[in-house]
MARBA-257566 format. One record per residue: z, x, y of N, C-alpha, C in turn; residue number from 1. Coordinates in steps of 0.02 Angstrom, whole numbers, plus 32768, in hexadecimal, padded with zeros to 4 digits. Example, Ala and Ser with C-alpha at 12.3 -4.5 7.8 and 13.67 -1.06 7.14 Angstrom:
2
[[8186, 8294, 7EE4], [8186, 8267, 7F1F], [8186, 8294, 7F5B], 1]
[[8162, 8282, 7F90], [8165, 82AC, 7FCB], [818A, 8285, 8002], 2]
END
This chain:
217
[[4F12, 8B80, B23A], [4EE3, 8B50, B21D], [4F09, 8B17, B1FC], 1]
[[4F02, 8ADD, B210], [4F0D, 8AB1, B1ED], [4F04, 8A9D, B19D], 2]
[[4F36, 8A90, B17A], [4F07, 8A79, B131], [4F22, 8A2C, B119], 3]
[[4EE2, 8A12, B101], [4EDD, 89CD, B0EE], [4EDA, 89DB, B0A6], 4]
[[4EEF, 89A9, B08E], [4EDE, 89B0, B037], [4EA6, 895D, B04C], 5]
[[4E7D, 8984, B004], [4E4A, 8956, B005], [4E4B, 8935, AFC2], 6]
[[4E72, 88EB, AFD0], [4E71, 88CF, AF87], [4EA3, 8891, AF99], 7]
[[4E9A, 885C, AF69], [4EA0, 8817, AF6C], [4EFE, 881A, AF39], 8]
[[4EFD, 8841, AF28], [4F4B, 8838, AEF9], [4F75, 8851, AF0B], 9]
[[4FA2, 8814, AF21], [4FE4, 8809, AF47], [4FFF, 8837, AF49], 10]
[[500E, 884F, AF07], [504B, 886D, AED3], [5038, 88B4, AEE6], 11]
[[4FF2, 88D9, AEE2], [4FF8, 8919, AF07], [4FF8, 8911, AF46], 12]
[[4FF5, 8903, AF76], [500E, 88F5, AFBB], [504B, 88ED, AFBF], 13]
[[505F, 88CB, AF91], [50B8, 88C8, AFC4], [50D3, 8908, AFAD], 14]
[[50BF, 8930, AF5C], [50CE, 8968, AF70], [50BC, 899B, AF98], 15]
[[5089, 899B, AFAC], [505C, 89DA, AFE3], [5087, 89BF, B01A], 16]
[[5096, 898E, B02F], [50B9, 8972, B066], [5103, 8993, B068], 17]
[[511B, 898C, B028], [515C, 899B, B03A], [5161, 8A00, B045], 18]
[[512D, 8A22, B047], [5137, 8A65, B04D], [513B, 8A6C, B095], 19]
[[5113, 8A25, B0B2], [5126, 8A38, B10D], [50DE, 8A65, B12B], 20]
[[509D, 8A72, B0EF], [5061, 8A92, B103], [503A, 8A6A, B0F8], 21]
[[5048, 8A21, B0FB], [500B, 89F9, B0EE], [500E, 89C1, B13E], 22]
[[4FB5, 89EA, B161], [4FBB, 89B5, B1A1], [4F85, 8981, B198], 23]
[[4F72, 897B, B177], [4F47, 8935, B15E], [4F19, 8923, B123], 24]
[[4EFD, 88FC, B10C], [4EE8, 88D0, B0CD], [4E9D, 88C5, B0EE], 25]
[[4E66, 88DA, B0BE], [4E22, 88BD, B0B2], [4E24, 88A6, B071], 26]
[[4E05, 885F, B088], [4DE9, 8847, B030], [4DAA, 8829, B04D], 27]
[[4D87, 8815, B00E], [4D39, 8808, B014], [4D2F, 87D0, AFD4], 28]
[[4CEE, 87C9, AFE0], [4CED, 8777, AF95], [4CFD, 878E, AF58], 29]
[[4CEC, 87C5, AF4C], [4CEF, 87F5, AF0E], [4D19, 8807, AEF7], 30]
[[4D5C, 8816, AF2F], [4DA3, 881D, AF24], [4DC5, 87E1, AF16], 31]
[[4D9F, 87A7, AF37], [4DD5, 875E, AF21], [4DB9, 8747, AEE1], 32]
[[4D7C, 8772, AECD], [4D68, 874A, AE9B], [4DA8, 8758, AE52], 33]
[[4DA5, 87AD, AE67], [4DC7, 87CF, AE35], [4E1C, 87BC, AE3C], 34]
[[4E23, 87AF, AE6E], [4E64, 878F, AE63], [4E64, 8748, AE51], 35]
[[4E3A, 8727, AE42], [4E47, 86FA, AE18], [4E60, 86AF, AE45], 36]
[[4E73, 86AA, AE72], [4E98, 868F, AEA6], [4E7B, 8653, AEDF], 37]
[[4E85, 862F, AEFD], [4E6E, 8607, AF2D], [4E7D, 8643, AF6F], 38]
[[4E3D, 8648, AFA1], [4E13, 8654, AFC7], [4E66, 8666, B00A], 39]
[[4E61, 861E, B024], [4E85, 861B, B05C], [4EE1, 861C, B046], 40]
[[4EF2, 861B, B00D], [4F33, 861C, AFEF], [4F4B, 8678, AFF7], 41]
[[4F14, 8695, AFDE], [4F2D, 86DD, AFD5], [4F22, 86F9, B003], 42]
[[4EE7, 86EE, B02C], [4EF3, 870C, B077], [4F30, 8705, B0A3], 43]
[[4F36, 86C9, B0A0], [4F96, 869C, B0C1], [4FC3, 86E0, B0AA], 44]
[[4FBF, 86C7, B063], [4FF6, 86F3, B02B], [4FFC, 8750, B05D], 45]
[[4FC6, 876B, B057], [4FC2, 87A4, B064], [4FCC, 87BD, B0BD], 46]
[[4FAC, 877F, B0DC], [4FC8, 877E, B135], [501C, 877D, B131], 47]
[[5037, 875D, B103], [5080, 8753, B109], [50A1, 879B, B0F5], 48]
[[5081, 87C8, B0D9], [5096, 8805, B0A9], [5082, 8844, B0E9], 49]
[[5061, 8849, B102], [5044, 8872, B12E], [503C, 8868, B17C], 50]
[[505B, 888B, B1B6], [5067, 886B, B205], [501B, 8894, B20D], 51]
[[4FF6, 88BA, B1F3], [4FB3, 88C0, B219], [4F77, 8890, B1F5], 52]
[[4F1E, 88A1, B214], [4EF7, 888E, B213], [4EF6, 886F, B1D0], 53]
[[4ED0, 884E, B1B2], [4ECF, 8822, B179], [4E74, 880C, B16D], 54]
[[4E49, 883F, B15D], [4E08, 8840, B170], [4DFA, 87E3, B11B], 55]
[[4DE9, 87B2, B142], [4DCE, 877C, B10E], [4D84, 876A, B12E], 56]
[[4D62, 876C, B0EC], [4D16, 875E, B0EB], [4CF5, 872F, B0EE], 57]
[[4CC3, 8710, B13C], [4C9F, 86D6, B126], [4C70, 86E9, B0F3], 58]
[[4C4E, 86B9, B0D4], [4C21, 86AB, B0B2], [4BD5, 8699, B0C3], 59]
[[4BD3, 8657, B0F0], [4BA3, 864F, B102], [4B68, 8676, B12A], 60]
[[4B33, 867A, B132], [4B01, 86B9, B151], [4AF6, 869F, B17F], 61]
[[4AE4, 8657, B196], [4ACE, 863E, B1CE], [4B12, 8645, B20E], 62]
[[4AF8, 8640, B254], [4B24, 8642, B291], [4B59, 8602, B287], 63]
[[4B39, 85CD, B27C], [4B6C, 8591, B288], [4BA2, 859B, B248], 64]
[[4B8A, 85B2, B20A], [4BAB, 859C, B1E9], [4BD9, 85DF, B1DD], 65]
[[4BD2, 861B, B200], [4BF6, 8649, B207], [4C33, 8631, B22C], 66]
[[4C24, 8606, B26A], [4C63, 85DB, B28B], [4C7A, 85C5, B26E], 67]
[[4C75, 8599, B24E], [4C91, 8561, B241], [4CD2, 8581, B201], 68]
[[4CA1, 85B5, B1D7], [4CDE, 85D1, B1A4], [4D10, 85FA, B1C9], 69]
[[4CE8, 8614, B203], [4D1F, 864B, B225], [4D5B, 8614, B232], 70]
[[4D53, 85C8, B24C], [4D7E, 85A7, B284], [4DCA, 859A, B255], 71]
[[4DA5, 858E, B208], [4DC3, 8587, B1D2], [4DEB, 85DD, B1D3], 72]
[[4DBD, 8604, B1BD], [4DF0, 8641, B1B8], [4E2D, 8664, B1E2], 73]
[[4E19, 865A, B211], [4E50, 867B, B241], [4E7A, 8646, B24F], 74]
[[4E82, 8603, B236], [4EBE, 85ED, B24C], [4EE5, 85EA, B22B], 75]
[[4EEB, 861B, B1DE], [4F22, 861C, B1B1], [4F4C, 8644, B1C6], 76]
[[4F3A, 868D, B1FA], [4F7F, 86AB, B214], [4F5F, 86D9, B23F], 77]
[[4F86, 86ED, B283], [4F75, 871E, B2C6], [4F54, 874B, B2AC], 78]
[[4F70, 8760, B26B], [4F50, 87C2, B25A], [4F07, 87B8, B22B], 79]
[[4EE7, 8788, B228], [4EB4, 8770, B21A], [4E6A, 879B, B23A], 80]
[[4E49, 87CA, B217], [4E18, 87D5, B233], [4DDE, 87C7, B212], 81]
[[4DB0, 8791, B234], [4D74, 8776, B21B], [4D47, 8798, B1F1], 82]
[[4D42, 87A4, B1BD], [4CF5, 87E8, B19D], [4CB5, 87C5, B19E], 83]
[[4C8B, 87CC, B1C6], [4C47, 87B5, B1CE], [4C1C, 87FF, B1BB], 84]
[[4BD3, 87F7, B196], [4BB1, 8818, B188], [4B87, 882E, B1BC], 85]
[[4B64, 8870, B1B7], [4B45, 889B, B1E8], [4AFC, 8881, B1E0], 86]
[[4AED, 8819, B205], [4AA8, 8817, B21A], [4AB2, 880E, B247], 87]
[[4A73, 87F0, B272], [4A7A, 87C8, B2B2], [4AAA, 879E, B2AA], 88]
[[4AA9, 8778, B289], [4AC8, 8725, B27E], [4B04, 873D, B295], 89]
[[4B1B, 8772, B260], [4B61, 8793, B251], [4B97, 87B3, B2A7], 90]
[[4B51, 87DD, B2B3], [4B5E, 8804, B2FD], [4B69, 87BA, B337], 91]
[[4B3C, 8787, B341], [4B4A, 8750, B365], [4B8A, 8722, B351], 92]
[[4B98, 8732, B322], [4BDB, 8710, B30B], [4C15, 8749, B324], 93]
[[4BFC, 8780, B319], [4C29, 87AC, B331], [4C5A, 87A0, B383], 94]
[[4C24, 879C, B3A3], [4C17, 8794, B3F4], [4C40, 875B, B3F6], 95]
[[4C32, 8729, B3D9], [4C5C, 86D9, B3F6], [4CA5, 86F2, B3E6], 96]
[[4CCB, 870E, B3A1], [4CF5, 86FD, B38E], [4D21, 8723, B3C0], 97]
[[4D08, 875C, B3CC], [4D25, 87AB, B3DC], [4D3C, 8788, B438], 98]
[[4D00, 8761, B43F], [4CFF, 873E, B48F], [4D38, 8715, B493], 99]
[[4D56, 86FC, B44D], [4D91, 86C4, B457], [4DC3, 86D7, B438], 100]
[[4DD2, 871E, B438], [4E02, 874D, B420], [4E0A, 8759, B3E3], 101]
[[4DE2, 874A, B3BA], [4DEE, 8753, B379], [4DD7, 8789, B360], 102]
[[4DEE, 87B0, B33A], [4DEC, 87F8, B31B], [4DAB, 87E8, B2DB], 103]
[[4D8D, 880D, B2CC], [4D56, 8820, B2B7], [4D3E, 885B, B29B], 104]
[[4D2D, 8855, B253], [4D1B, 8897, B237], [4CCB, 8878, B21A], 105]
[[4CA1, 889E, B232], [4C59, 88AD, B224], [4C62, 88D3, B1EF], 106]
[[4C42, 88C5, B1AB], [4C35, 88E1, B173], [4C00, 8907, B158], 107]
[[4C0B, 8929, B116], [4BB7, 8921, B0F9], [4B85, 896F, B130], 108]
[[4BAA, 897C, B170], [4BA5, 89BF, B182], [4B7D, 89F7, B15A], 109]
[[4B32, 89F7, B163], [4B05, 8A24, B131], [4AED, 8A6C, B17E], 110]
[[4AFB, 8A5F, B1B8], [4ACC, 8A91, B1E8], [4AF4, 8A85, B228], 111]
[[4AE5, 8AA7, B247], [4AFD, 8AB5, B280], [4AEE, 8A9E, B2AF], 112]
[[4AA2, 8A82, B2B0], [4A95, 8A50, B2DC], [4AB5, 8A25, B2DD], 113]
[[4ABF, 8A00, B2A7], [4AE3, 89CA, B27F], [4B2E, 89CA, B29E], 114]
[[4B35, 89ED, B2AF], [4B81, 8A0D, B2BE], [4B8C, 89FA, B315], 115]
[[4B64, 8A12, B31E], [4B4E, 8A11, B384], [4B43, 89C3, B390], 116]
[[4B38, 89A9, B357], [4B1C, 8958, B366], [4B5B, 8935, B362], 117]
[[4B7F, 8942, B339], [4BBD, 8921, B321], [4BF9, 8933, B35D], 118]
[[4BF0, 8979, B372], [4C10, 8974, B3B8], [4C01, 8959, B3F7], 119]
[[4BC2, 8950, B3FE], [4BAC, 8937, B439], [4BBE, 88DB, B42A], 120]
[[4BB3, 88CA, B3FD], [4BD2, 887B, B3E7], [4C30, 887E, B400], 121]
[[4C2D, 88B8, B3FC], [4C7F, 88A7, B40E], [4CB8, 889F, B3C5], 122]
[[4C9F, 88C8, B396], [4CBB, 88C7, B34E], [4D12, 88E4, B36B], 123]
[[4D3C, 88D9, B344], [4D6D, 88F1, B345], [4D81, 8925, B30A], 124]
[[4D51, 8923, B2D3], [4D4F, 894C, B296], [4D0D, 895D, B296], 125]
[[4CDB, 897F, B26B], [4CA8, 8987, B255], [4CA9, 89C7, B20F], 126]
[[4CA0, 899E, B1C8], [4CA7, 89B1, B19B], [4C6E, 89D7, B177], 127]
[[4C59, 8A0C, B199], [4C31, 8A35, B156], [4C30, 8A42, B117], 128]
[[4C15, 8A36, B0E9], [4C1C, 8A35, B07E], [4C12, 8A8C, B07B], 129]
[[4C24, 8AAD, B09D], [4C35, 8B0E, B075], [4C19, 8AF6, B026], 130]
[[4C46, 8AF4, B00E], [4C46, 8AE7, AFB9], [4BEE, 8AE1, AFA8], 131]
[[4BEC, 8A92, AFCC], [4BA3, 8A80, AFB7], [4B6F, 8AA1, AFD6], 132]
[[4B6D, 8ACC, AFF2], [4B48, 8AF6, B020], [4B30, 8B29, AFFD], 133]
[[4B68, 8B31, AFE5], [4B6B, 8B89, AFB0], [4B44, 8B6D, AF91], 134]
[[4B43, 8B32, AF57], [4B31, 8B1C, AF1B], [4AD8, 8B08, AF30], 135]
[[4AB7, 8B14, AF54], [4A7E, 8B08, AF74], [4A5F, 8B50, AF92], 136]
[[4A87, 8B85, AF71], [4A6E, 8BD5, AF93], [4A69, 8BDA, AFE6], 137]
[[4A9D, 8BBB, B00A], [4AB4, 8BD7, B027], [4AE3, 8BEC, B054], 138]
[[4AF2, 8BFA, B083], [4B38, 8C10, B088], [4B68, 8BF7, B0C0], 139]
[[4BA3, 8BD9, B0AC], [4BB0, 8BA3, B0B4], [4BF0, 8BB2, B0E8], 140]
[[4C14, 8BF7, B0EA], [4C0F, 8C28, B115], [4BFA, 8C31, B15F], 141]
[[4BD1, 8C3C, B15B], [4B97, 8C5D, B191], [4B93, 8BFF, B1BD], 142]
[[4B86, 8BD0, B17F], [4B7C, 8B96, B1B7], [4BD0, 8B8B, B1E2], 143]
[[4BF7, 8B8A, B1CE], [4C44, 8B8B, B1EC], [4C3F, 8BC0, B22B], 144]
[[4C28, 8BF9, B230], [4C19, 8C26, B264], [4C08, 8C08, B296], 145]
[[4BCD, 8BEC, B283], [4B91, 8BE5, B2B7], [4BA9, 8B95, B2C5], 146]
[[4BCD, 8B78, B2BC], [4BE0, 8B35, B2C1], [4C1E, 8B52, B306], 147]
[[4C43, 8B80, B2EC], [4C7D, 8B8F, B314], [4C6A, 8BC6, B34B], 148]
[[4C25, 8BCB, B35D], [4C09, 8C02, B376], [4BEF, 8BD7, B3C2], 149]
[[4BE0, 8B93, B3A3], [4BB1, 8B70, B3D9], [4BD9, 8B46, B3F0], 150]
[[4C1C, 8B23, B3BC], [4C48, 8AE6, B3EC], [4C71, 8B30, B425], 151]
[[4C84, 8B6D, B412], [4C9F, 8B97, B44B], [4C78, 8BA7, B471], 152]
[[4C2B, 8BAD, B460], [4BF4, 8BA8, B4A8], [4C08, 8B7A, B4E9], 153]
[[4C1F, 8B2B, B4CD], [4C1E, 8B14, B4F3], [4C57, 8AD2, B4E5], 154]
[[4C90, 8B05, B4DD], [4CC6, 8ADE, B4E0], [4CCF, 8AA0, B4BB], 155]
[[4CB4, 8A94, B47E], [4CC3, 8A43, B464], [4CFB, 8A41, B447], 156]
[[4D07, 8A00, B464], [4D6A, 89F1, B437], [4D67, 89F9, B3E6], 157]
[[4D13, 89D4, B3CE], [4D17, 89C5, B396], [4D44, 8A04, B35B], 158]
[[4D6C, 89E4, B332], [4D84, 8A1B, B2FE], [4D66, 8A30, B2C7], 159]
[[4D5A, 8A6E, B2B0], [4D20, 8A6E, B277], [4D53, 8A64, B23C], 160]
[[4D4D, 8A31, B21D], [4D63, 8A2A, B1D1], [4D4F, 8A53, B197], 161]
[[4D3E, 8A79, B182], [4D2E, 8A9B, B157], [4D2B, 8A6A, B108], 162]
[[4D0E, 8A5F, B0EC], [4D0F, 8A32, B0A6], [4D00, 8A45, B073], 163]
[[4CD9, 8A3B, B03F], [4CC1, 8A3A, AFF7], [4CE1, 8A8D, AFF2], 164]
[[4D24, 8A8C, B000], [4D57, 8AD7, AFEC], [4D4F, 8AD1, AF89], 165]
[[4D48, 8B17, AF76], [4D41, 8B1D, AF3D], [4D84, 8B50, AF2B], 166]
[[4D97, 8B78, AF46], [4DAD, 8BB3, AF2A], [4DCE, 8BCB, AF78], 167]
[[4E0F, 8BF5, AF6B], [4E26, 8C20, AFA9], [4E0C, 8C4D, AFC2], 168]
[[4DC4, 8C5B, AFAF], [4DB1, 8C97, AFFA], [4D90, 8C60, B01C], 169]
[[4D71, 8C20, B004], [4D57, 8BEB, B03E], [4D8E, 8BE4, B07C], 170]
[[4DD8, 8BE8, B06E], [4E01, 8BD5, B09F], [4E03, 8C18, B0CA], 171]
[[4E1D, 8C43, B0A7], [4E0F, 8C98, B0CC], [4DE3, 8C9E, B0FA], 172]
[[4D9E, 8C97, B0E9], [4D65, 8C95, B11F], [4D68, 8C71, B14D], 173]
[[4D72, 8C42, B12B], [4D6C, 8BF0, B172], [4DAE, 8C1A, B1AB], 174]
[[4DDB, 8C1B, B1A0], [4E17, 8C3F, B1C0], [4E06, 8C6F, B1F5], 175]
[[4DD5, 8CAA, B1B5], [4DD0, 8CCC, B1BF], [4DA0, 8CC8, B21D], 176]
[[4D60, 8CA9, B21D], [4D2B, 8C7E, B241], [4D54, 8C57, B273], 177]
[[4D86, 8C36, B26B], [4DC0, 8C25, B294], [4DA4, 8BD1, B29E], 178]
[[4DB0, 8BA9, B25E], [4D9E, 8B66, B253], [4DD1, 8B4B, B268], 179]
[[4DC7, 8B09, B28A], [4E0A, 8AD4, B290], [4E33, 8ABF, B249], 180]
[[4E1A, 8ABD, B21B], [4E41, 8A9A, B1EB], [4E11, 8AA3, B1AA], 181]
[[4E35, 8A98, B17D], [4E08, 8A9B, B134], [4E1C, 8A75, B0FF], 182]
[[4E0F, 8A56, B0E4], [4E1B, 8A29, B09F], [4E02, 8A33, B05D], 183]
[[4E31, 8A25, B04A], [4E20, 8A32, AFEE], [4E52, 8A31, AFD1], 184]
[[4E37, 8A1B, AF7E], [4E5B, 8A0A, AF4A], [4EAC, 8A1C, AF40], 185]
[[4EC7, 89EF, AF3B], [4F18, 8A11, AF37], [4F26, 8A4C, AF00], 186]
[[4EF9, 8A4D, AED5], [4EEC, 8A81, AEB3], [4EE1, 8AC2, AEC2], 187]
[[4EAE, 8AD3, AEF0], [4EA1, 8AFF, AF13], [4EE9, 8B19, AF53], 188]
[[4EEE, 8AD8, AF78], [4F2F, 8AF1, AF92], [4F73, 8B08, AF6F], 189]
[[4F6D, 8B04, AF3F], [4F9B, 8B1E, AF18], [4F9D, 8B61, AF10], 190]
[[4F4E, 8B71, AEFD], [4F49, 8BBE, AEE9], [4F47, 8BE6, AF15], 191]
[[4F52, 8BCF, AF69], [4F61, 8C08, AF88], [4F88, 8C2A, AF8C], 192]
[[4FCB, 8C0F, AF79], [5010, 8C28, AF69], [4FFC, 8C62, AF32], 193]
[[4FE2, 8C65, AF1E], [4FF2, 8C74, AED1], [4FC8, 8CD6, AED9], 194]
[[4FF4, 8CFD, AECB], [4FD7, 8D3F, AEBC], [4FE5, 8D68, AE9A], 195]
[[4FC6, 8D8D, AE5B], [4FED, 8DA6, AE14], [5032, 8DD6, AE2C], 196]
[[5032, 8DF0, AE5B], [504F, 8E29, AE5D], [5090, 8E0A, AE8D], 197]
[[508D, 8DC7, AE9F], [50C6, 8D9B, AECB], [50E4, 8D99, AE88], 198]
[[50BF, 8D75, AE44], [50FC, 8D67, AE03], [5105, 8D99, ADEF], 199]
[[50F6, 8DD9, ADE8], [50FA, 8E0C, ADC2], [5148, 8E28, ADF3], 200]
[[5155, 8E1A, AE33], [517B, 8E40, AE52], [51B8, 8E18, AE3B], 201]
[[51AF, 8DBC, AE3A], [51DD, 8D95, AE33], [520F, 8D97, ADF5], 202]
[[51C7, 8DAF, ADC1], [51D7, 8DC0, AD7B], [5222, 8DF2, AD7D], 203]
[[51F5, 8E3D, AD94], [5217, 8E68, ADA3], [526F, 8E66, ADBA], 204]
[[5273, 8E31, ADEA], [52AD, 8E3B, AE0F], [52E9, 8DF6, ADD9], 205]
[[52C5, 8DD4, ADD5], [52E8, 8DAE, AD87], [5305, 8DDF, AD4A], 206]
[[52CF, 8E03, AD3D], [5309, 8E40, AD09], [532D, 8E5E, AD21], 207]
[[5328, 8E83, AD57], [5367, 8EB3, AD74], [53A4, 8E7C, AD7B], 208]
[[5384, 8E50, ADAD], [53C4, 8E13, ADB3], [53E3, 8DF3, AD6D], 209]
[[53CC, 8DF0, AD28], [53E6, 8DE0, AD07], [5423, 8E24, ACE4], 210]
[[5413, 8E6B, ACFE], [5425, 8E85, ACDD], [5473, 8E93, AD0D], 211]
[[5476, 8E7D, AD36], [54C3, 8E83, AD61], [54EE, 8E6B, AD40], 212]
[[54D8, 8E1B, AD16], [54EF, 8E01, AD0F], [5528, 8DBC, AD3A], 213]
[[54F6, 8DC3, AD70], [551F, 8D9E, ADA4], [5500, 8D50, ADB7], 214]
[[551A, 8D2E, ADD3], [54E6, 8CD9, ADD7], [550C, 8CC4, AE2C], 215]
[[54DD, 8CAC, AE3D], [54F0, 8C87, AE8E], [5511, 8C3A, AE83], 216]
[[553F, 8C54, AEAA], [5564, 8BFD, AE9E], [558A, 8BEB, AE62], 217]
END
């Protein structure tokens, strides 16, 4: 499975980057808001930091003006993938860009229909909200299944993104379900590393090693 960190600041990316487990970057308006930053500067910034996908968000709802920001977005760098929202407008914007090679992540992913639509547009991503799913009673899970149940019905390239990640059993499952890729907070990617009984061992082998009295190098 692929993992994206999902977030607009440089500074955790180039470290998730430098571990060599980071294959691409989603940000959204919400993330540039919080970084504080100009729009098309930190996307640049972050295409230059990362050789995969680079999911940047139009804005506009209407078809034309979904172009027109896309024509703007993707020409700041190759690994540029357009984020258009899961309407019509969004899905017909999908179709043109995807038609003139441009990579594409369909967002905002609430159903599975929703899901079948965004592949049949020819999505190159399609991002389900897990997180926000849960937070609405229900299970956010089960839609990742049935998303990955019907593009293997019938072969769609599209990749399921997995999104609104809260916590490490969201990544476990998605894995688990056998998702293309998943994103979330560099925070969260952090804590997968992390297991009491990994420091407790590390702990462990630090006292014996101190008690040799010996040092490397």
């Amino acid at each position: 499975m692929k993992f994206f960190a999902d977030t607009a600041d440089t500074a955790d990316i180039r470290d998730l980057a430098e571990t060599g487990l980071l294959d691409g970057v989603t940000t959204n308006p919400s993330l540039i808001h919080k970084a504080g930053r100009d729009f098309l500067e930190v996307v640049a910034e972050i295409c230059g930091i990362v050789d995969g996908p680079v999911s940047a968000e139009v804005v506009a709802l209407d078809f034309a003006g979904m172009m027109r920001e896309a024509e703007i977005v993707r020409k700041i760098a190759d690994n540029v993938a357009v984020k258009v929202p899961l309407t019509l407008a969004g899905l017909k914007a999908c179709k043109a860009l995807t038609d003139e090679g441009t990579m594409v992540n369909v967002t905002l992913c609430f159903s599975a229909n929703q899901a079948l639509l965004a592949a049949k547009a020819g999505a190159t991503f399609v991002s389900p909200f897990v997180g926000r799913h849960d937070d609405n009673g229900f299970d956010g899970m089960e839609l990742i299944a049935d998303i990955r149940q019907i593009y293997d019905n019938y072969d769609f390239g599209t990749e399921i993104l997995v999104a609104s990640v809260r916590h490490p059993i969201h990544v476990l499952e998605a894995a688990k379900i056998g998702a293309d890729v998943m994103t979330a907070p560099p925070a969260v990617i952090r804590q997968l590393v992390k297991h009491p009984l990994t420091d407790k061992g590390i702990e462990g082998f630090l006292a014996d090693w101190a008690k040799t009295g010996q040092k490397i190098g």
